[in-house]
Each structure stands twice: as structure tokens, then as C-alpha cells.
C-alpha positions, 0 to 999 in steps of 0.5 A, a space after each residue: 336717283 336712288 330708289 329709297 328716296 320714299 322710304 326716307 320720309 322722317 329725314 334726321 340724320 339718327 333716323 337714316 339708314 347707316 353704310 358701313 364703311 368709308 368710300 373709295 378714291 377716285 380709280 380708274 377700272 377701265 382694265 377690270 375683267 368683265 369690260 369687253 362685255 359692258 362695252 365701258 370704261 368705268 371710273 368711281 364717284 367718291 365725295 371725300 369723307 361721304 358713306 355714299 355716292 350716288 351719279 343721279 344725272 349727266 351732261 356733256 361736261 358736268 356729272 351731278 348726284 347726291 352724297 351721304 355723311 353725318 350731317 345728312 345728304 347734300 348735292 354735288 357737281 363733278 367735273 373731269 375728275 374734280 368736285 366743282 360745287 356742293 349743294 343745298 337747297 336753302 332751308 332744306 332740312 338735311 337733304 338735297 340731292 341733284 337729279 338732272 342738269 341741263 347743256 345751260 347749268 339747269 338743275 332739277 331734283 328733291 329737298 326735304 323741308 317743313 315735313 315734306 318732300 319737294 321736287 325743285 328747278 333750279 336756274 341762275 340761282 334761283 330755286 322754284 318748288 315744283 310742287 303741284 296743287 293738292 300734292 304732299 309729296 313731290 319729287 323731280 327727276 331729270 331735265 332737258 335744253 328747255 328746261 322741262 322737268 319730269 317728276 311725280 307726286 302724291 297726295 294723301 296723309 303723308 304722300 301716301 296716294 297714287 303716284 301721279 306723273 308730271 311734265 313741268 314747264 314755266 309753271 305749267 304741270 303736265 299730266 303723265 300717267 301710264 293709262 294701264 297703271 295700277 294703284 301704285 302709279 307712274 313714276 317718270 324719271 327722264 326726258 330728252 329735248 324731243 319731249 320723249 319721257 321714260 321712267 316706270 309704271 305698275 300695273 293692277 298686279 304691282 309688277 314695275 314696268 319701265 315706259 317710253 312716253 313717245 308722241 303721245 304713245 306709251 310703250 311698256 320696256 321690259 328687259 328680257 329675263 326680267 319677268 317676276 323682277 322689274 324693269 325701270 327706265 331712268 334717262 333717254 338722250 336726244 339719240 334715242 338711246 335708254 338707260 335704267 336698271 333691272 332685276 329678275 325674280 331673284 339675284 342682284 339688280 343690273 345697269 341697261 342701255 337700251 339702243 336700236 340693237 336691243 338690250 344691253 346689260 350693265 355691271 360695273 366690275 366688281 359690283 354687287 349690284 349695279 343701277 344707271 341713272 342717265 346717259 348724255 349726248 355722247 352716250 356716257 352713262 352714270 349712275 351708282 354700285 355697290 361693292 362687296 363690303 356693301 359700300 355704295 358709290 357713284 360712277 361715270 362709264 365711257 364708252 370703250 367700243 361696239 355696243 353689244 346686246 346681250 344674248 336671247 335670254 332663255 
């Protein structure tokens, strides 16, 4: 799920940011240098005709997201290689996007409409707003087999509150807030079918930090060499396995999967910058990259080998 979805709020098309550029076709860059240290094969998620591509979320067989071209952003779903369906939210005012699918076909994730960010659960054809009471802004991240959805909101003039996390379930919202979180709030981002949550927090000073919600215990996620920079947890499969993204104080933004081993760092070769967004139960993981022309698109990475952590970090 892209990070700018909050800096967006006045959605018309003349008012969005433009990329330069048109996407790449769907490659294959399994053999590009670099991948005996990623440990994938990676192949690009272009829509036809889109500026940019973003891989929000995976099942075993389905890759969903968002894409940009001129008339807005709109959802898709990928498989095997194919676009099967592109989506909008009926009414939703030039931007849906699909940040979690379920084994079930569930979906969850974020439209624009009547002035204001919706997060949404959607079954069988049917869209719920996920809106909680009193919030201005809401936003839905992932999804599991229970249809359990995680996501955040705000209140205030505009959505400008404290960020406020939530689990949602059969109209039930779920408070999921990082106990040492600072004015700016908790953001959750993924769950598994255990209940296990992770997403990112900041803390009094405005630091991010990534967090695993686990049986009632947070535990804050850091990826070594990160400090100064930030850390965000974004998908968690039912093996355990964590997937986000992070920064140092200074250089581009890198993938991570975190296993029992450690850390591991993700750069999809080539890449100026490199972001996962999920990983499902056979551990693929998607997400989205920038190339050099700063062209932005999605990708699914397989894994190609031996998950390897990454150095001590000096």
C-alpha cells in the first residue's frame, strides 16, 4: 500500500502528482545481477496504458493493487501473468485501490468519496464502508481467511487526528493502538489468520517503528542499521514470516522479510527504491519499485533459494 495515500487528500486527477513516463511490459528478471543476495525471482506488474503500478497484496493464486493513468486510480487483479478484473468502488470519486485479498476472494482497501477517505470490505459483490463511528478519514489495509480486516483512522478537520488503529469484523471494530505511540499513531497494515497484526507506529519523538501485535503483546521491529530512518511492517503470513519496508537516515528505501533467521534485505534489481507489501502462504512476496527514470511499478517475487539474513550491520 503506497505510503502517499495521506498526502492525496484533494483527489481530482489536475490536482495528483504526475509520473513521468510510461510502465514497462511484463519481463522476467529472474537472471538480473543481485539475485543470489534477494534470494527471488522477481517479474514486473505493469497495467497496460497506467503511469504506475503498485502490488498492495497477494494470495496463493491472486495478486491485487492499484494502478494510476488519467482518469485517476483504480484496482486490479493479476493472475499468472494475466489482468483478470479492474476495479472501482461504485461512486468512489477517481480513486480505489485493493490492498488485501483473502483464499475466499475477500477484498479490503481504500476509496475516495463525498470528500473523504473510505477504508471497504468487499464479499460476493458487496462493498461495506469500514468507517468508524466519529472518524474522517479511514483506511483498510489487509485481510485474513476470517475476513478480518486491519486498518486505521482519524478524526479532526480533514482527518488530521491521531491515527487510531483498528481490527474489523462482522461490524465489530477492534482497538489496535502501540501503547508507547506518540501524537502521530498507530498504523496497521497486515494480519494472518492466527490474529497476529503488524503494521508501524511513532513514537513521542515522531520516529516510525514497525510493530508485531502478538496475543496481546506489542513488540517494536526495527531492521538493524535502521536508526534515524524508519521501519514499517506491512504483511505477516500464517508461518510467521514478516514482510515491509525501511530507510536509513539517508539513501533510498529497501524491501525486508523478516524470518526466525533475521532480517533480510529486499531490492528488486535495478531498482532505485524498493517497498514490499505482502507475502502469502507459499512465501511470495509483491510489492512495488522505482526504476531509474523514476517510473513506478509493481512486482511479485518467487522465492529462488535459502532465505539468507543479512550481515551484522556495523
Amino acid at each position: 500500500m503506497r505510503k502517499s495515500i495521506q498526502q492525496q487528500r484533494h483527489l481530482p486527477a489536475t490536482a495528483r502528482r504526475t509520473l513521468a513516463g510510461l510502465a514497462l511490459g511484463l519481463l522476467w528478471l529472474g537472471s538480473a545481477p543481485g539475485l543470489a543476495r534477494a534470494q527471488y525471482a522477481y517479474a514486473p506488474i505493469d497495467v497496460p496504458g497506467s503511469v504506475a503500478t503498485y502490488a498492495d497484496g497477494n494470495s496463493v493464486h491472486l495478486v491485487v493493487g492499484e494502478f494510476d493513468d488519467a482518469d485517476g486510480t483504480h484496482g486490479f487483479l493479476w493472475r499468472r501473468g494475466e489482468f483478470t478484473q479492474f476495479f472501482d468502488v461504485p461512486g468512489a470519486d477517481g480513486y480505489t485501490s485493493i490492498n488485501g485479498i483473502n483464499a475466499s476472494g475477500d477484498r479490503a482497501g481504500i476509496y475516495f468519496s463525498g470528500d473523504r477517505w473510505h477504508g471497504y470490505f468487499w464479499s460476493h459483490g458487496v462493498v461495506t464502508p469500514l468507517d468508524p463511528p466519529g472518524s474522517t478519514f479511514s483506511l483498510a489495509g489487509f485481510l485474513n481467511a476470517k475476513g478480518q480486516v486491519v486498518g486505521f483512522y482519524r478524526t479532526g478537520p480533514g482527518g488530521t487526528g491521531t491515527r487510531r488503529g483498528y481490527i474489523w469484523h462482522d461490524g465489530v471494530f477492534t482497538p489496535v493502538d502501540v501503547p508507547s505511540a506518540g501524537p502521530r499513531g498507530t498504523w496497521p497494515s497486515g494480519i494472518n489468520d492466527q490474529g497476529q497484526v503488524v503494521g508501524a507506529y511513532y513514537d513521542q519523538d515522531g520516529n516510525q517503528h514497525g510493530f508485531l501485535l502478538s496475543k496481546g503483546v506489542y513488540k517494536k521491529l526495527d531492521v538493524p542499521g535502521s536508526e534515524g530512518g524508519h521501519t514499517f511492517a506491512q504483511g505477516i503470513n500464517n508461518a510467521g514470516l514478516i514482510v515491509g519496508f525501511y530507510g536509513k537516515a539517508e539513501g533510498p528505501e529497501h524491501g525486508f522479510v523478516l524470518s526466525r533467521k533475521g532480517y533480510t534485505t529486499i531490492d528488486v534489481p535495478g531498482a532505485s527504491w524498493t517497498n514490499v507489501f505482502s507475502v502469502n502462504a507459499m512465501g511470495d512476496i509483491v510489492g512495488a519499485f522505482g526504476d531509474s527514470d523514476d517510473n513506478i511499478h509493481g512486482f511479485e517475487g518467487t522465492p529462488a533459494g535459502r532465505l539468507l539474513p543479512d550481515p551484522p550491520a556495523e
